[in-house]
ZAVO-191036 format. One record per residue (C-alpha): residue number from 1; residue in three letters; x, y, z. Coordinates in nm, 2 decimals. Last residue first. Layout:
<recs>
{i = NUM, aa = ALA, c1 = X, c2 = Y, c3 = Z}
...
</recs>
This chain:
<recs>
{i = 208, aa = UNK, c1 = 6.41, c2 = 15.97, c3 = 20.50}
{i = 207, aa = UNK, c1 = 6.71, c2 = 15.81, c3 = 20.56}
{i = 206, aa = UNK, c1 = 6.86, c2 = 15.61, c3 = 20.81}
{i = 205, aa = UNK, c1 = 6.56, c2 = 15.37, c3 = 20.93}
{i = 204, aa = UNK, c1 = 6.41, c2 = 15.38, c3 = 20.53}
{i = 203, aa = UNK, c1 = 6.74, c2 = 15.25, c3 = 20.41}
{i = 202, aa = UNK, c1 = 6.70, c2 = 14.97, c3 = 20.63}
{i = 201, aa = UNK, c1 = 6.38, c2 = 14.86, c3 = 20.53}
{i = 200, aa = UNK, c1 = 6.48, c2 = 14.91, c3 = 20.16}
{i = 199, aa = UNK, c1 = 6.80, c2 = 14.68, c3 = 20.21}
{i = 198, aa = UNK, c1 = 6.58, c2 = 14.38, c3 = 20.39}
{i = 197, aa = UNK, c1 = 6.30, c2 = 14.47, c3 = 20.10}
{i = 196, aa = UNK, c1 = 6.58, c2 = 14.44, c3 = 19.81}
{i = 195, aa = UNK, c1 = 6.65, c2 = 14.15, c3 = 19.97}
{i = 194, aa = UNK, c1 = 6.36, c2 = 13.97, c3 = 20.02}
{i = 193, aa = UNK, c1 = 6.30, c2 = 14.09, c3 = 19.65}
{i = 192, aa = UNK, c1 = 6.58, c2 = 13.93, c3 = 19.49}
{i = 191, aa = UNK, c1 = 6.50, c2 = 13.57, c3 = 19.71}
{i = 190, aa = UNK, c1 = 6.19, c2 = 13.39, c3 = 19.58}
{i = 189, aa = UNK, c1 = 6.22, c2 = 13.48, c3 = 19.24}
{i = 188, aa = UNK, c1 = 6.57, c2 = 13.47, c3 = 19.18}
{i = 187, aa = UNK, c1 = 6.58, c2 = 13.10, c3 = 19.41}
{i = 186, aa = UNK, c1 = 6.31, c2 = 13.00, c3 = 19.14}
{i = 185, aa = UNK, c1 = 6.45, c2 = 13.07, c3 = 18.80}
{i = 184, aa = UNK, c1 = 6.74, c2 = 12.92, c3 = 18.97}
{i = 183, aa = UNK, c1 = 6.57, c2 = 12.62, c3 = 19.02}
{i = 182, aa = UNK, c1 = 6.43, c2 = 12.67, c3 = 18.68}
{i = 181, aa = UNK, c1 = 6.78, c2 = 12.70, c3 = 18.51}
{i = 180, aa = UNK, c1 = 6.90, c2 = 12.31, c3 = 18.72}
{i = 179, aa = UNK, c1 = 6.57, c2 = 12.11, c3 = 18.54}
{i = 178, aa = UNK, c1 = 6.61, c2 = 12.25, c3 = 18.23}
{i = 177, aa = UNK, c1 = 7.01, c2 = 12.20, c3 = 18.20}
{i = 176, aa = UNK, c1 = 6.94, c2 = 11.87, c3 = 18.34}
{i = 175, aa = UNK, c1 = 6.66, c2 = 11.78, c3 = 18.10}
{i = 174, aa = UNK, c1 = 6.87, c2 = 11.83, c3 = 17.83}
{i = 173, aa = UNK, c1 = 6.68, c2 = 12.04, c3 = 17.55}
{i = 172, aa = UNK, c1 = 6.82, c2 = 12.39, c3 = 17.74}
{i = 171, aa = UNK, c1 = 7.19, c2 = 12.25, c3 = 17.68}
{i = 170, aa = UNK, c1 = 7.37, c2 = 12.55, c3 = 17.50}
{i = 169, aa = UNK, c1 = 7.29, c2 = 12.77, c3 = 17.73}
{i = 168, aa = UNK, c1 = 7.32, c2 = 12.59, c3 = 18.08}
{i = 167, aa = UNK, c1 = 7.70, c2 = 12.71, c3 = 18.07}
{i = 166, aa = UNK, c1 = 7.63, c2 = 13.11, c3 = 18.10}
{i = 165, aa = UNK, c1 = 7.33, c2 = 13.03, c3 = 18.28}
{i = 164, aa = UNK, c1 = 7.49, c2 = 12.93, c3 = 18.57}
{i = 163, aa = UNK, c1 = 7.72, c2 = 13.18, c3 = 18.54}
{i = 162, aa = UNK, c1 = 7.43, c2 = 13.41, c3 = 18.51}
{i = 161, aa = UNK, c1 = 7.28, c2 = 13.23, c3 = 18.83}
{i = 160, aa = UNK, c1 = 7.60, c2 = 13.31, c3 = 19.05}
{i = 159, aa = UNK, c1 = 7.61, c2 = 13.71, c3 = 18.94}
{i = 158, aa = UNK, c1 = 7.24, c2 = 13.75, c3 = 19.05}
{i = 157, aa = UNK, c1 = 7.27, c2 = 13.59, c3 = 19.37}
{i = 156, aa = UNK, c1 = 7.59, c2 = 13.81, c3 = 19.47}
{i = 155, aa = UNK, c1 = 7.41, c2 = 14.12, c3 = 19.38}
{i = 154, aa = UNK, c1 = 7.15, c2 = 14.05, c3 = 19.61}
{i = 153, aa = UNK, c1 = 7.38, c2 = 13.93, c3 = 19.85}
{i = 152, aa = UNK, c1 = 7.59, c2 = 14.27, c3 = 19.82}
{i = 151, aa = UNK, c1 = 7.24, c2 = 14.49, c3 = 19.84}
{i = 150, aa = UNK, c1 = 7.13, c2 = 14.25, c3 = 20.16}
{i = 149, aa = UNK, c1 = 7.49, c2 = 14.30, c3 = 20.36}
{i = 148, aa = UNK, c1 = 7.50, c2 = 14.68, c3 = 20.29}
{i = 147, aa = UNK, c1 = 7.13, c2 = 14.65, c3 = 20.48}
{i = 146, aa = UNK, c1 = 7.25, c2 = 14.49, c3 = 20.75}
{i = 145, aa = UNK, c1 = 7.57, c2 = 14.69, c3 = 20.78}
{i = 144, aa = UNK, c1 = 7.32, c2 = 15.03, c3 = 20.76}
{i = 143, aa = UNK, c1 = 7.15, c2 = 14.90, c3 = 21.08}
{i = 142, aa = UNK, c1 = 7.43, c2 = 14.85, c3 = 21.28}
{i = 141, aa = UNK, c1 = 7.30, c2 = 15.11, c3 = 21.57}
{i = 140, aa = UNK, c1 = 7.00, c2 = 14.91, c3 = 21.54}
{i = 139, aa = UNK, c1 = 7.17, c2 = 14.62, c3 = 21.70}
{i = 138, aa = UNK, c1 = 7.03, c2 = 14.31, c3 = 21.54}
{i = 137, aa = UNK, c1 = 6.66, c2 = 14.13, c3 = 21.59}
{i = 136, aa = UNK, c1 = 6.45, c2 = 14.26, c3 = 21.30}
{i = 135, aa = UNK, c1 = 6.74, c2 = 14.36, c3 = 21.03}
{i = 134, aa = UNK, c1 = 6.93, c2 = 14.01, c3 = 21.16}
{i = 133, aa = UNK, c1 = 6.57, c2 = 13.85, c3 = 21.03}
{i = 132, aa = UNK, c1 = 6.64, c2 = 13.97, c3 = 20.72}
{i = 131, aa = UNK, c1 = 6.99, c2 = 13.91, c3 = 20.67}
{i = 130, aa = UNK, c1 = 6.94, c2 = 13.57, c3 = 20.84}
{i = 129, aa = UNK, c1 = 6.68, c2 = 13.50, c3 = 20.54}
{i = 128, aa = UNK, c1 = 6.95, c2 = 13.67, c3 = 20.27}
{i = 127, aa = UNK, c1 = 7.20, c2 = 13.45, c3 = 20.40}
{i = 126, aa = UNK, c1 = 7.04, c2 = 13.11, c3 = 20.36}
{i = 125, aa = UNK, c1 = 6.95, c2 = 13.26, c3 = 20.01}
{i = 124, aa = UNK, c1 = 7.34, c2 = 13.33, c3 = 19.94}
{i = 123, aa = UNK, c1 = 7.41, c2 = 12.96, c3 = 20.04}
{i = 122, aa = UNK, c1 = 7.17, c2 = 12.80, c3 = 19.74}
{i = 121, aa = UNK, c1 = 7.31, c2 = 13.07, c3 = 19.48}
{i = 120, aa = UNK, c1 = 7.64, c2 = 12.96, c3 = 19.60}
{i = 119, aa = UNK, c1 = 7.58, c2 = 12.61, c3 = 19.52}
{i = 118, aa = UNK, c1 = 7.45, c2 = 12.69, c3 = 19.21}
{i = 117, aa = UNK, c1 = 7.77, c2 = 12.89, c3 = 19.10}
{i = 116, aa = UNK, c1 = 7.95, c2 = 12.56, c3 = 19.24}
{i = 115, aa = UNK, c1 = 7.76, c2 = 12.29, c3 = 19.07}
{i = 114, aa = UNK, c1 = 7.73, c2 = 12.46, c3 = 18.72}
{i = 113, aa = UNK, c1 = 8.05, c2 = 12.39, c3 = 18.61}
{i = 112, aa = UNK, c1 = 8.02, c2 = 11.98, c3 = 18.69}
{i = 111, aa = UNK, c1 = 7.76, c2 = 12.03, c3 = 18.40}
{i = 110, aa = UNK, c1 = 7.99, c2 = 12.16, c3 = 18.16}
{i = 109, aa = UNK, c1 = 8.21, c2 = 11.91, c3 = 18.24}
{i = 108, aa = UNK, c1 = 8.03, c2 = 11.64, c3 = 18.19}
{i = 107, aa = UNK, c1 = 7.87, c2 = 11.81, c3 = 17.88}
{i = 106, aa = UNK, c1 = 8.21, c2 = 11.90, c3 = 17.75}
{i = 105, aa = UNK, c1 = 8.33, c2 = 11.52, c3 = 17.76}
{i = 104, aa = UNK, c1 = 8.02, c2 = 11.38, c3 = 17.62}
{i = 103, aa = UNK, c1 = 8.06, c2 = 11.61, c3 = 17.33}
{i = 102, aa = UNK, c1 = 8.42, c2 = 11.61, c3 = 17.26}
{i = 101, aa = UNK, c1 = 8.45, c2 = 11.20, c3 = 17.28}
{i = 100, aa = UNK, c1 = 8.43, c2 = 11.17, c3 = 16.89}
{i = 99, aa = UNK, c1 = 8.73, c2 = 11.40, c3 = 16.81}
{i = 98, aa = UNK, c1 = 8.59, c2 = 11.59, c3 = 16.54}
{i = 97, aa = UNK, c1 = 8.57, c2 = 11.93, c3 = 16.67}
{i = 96, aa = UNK, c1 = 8.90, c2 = 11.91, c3 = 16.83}
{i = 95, aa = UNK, c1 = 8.92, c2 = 11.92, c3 = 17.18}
{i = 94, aa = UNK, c1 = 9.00, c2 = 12.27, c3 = 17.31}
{i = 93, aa = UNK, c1 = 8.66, c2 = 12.35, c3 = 17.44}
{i = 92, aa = UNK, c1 = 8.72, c2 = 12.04, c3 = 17.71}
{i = 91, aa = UNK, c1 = 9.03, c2 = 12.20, c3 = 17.82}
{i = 90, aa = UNK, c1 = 8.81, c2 = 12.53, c3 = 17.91}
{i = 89, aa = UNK, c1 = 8.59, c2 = 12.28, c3 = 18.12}
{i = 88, aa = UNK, c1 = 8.86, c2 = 12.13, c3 = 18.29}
{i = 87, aa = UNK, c1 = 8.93, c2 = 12.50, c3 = 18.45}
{i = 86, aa = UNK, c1 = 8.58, c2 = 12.55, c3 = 18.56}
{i = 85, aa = UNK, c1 = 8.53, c2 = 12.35, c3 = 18.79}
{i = 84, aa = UNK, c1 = 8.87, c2 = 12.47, c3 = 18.96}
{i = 83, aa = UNK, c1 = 8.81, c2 = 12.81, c3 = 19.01}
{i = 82, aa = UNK, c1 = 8.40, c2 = 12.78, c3 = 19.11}
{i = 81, aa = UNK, c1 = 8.56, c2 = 12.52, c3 = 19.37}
{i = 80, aa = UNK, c1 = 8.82, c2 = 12.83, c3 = 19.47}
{i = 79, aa = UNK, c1 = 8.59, c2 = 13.07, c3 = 19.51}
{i = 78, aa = UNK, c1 = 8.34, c2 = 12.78, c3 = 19.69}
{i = 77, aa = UNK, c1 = 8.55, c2 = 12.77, c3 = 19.97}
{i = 76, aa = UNK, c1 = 8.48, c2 = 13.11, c3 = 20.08}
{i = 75, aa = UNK, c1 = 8.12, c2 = 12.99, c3 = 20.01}
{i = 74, aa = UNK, c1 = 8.09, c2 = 12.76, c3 = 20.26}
{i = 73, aa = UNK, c1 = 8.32, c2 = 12.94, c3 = 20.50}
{i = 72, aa = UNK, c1 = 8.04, c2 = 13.27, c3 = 20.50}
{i = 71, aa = UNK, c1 = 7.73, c2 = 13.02, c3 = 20.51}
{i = 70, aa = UNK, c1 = 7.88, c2 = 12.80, c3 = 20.84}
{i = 69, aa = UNK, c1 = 7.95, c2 = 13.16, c3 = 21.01}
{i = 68, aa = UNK, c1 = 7.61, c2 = 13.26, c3 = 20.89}
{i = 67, aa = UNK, c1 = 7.43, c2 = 12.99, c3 = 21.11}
{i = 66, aa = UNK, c1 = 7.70, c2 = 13.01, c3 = 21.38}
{i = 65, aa = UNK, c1 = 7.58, c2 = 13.40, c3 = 21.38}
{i = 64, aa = UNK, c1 = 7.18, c2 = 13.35, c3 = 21.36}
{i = 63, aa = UNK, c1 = 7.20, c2 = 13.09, c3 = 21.62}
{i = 62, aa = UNK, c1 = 7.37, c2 = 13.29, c3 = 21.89}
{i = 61, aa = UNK, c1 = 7.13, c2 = 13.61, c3 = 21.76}
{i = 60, aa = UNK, c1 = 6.87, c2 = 13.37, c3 = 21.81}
{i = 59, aa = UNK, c1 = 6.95, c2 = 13.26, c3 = 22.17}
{i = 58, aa = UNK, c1 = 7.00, c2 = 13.71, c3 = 22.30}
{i = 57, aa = UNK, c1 = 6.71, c2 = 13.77, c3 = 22.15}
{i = 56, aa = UNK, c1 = 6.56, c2 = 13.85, c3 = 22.48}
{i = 55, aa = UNK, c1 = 6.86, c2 = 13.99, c3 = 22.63}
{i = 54, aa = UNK, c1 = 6.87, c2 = 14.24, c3 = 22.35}
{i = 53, aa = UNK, c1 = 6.90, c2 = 14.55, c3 = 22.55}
{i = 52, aa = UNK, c1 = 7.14, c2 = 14.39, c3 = 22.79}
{i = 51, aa = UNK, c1 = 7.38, c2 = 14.38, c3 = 22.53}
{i = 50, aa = UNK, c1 = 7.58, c2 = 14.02, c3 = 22.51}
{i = 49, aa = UNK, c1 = 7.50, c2 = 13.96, c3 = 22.19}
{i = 48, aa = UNK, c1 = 7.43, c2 = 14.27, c3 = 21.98}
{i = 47, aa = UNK, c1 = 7.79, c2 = 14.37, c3 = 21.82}
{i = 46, aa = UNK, c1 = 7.87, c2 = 14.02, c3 = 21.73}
{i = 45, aa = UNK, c1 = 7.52, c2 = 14.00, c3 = 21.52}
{i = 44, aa = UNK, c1 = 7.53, c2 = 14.32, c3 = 21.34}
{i = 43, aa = UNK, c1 = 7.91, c2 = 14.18, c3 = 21.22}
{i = 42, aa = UNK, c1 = 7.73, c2 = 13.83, c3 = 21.15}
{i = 41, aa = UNK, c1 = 7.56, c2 = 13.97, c3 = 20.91}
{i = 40, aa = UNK, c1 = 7.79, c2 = 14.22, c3 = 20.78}
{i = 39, aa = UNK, c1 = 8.02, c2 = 13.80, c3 = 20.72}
{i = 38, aa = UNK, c1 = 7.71, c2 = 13.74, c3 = 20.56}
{i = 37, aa = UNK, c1 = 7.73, c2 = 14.01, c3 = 20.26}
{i = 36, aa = UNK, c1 = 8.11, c2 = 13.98, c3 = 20.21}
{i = 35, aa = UNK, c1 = 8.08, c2 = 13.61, c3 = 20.18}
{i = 34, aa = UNK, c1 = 7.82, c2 = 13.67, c3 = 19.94}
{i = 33, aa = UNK, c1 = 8.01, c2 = 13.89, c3 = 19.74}
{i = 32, aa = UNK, c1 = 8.32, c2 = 13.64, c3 = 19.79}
{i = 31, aa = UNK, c1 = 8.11, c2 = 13.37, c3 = 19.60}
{i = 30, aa = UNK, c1 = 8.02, c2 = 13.60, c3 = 19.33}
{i = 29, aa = UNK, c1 = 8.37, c2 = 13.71, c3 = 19.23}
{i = 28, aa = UNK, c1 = 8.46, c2 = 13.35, c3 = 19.22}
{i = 27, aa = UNK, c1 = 8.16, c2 = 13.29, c3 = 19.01}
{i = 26, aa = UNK, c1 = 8.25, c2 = 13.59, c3 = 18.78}
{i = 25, aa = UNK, c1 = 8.61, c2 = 13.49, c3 = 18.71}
{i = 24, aa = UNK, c1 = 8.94, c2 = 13.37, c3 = 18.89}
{i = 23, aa = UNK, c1 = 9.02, c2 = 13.22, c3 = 18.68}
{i = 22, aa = UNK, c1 = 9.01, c2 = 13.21, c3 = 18.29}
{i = 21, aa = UNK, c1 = 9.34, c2 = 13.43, c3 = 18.27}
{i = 20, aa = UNK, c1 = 9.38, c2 = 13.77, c3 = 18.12}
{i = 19, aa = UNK, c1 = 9.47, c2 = 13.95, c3 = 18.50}
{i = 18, aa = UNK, c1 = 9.20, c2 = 14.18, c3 = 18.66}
{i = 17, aa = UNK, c1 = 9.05, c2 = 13.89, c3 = 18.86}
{i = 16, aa = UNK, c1 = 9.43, c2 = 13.79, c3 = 18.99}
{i = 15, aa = UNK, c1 = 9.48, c2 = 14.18, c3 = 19.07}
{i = 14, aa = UNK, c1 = 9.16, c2 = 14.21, c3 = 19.26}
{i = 13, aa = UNK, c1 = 9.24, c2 = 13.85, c3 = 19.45}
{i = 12, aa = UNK, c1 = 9.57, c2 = 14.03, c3 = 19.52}
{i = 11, aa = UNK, c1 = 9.48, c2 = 14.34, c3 = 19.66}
{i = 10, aa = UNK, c1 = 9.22, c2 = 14.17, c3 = 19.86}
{i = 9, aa = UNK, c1 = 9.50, c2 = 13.97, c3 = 20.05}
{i = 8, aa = UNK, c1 = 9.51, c2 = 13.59, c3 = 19.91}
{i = 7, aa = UNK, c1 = 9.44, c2 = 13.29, c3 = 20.12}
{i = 6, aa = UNK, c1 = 9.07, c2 = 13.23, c3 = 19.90}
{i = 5, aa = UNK, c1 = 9.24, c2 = 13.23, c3 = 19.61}
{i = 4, aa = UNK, c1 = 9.49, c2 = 12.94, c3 = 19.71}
{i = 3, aa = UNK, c1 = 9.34, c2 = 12.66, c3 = 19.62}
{i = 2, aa = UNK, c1 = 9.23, c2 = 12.78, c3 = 19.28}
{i = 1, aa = UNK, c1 = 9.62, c2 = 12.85, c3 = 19.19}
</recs>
């Protein structure tokens, strides 16, 4: 099934979520938040080039939307990476307590877990930057999509680094773990209040 997540209608994927199964879960969720958010970006984006108006931005609105296209597949395809992380580490919970490989075997692939949510966290703050500079440059009939596109990337950020944190739990004396929470410890820091400002600005341009 994780391979196919990402073909399925939105009435589907909502059905699967809703369904008592491991997967799809939060990270999934997360992943096609983001995509959501970028793919508003590159809506702004589509409706400015070729507008005589924004002739002179005309080159970074070009980059700004392959930019975002490569964001928007990347973590399309991380639904379905999140997905099938995470099975092997709900088979690794299942080995009996005193089977002497457990540990090693749930660390591996507890810390294979973590490589998707952080990889999204990693994309989402690529889109949050084009987000913002989309808000400068974009169509300011479209606006309101940019700042849609920085609330749903905030939230996408946020959800990613709890299922980070979720499986870095139980292993903040491993360096790894330590290592892996303050990067995203950092990317929260650095990137929840670019977007909050990206979806402020654009709130205060439609709404006094």
């Amino acid at each position: 099934m994780p391979d196919d997540l990402a073909n399925m209608s939105c009435a589907d994927f909502a059905a699967e979520l809703a369904a008592k199964q491991p997967v799809p879960g939060g990270g999934g969720a997360a992943a096609l938040v983001g995509a959501l958010g970028v793919a508003l970006c590159s809506m702004v984006g589509n409706y400015t080039v070729g507008k005589k108006i924004y002739a002179a931005v005309e080159d970074d609105v070009q980059r700004m939307l392959a930019d975002a296209e490569a964001v928007r597949l990347r973590l399309i395809d991380l639904v379905a990476e999140d997905a099938s992380a995470f099975l092997p580490l709900s088979q690794a919970y299942g080995i009996p307590q005193d089977d002497p490989t457990r540990a090693a075997t749930l660390e591996a692939a507890t810390r294979k877990a973590c490589k998707a949510p952080y990889e999204m966290m990693v994309e989402i703050a690529k889109s949050i930057e084009l987000l913002e500079e989309m808000g400068e440059k974009g169509s300011k009939m479209l606006v309101s999509d940019v700042g849609c596109g920085a609330l749903f990337a905030r939230a996408a950020l946020e959800a990613a680094s709890m299922n980070v944190f979720v499986n870095t739990g139980s292993y903040r004396c491993s360096a790894w773990a330590e290592e892996l929470e303050a990067a995203c410890d950092a990317l929260l820091a650095a990137y929840v209040p670019r977007a909050e400002a990206c979806a402020a600005s654009a709130l205060s341009r439609i709404h006094a």
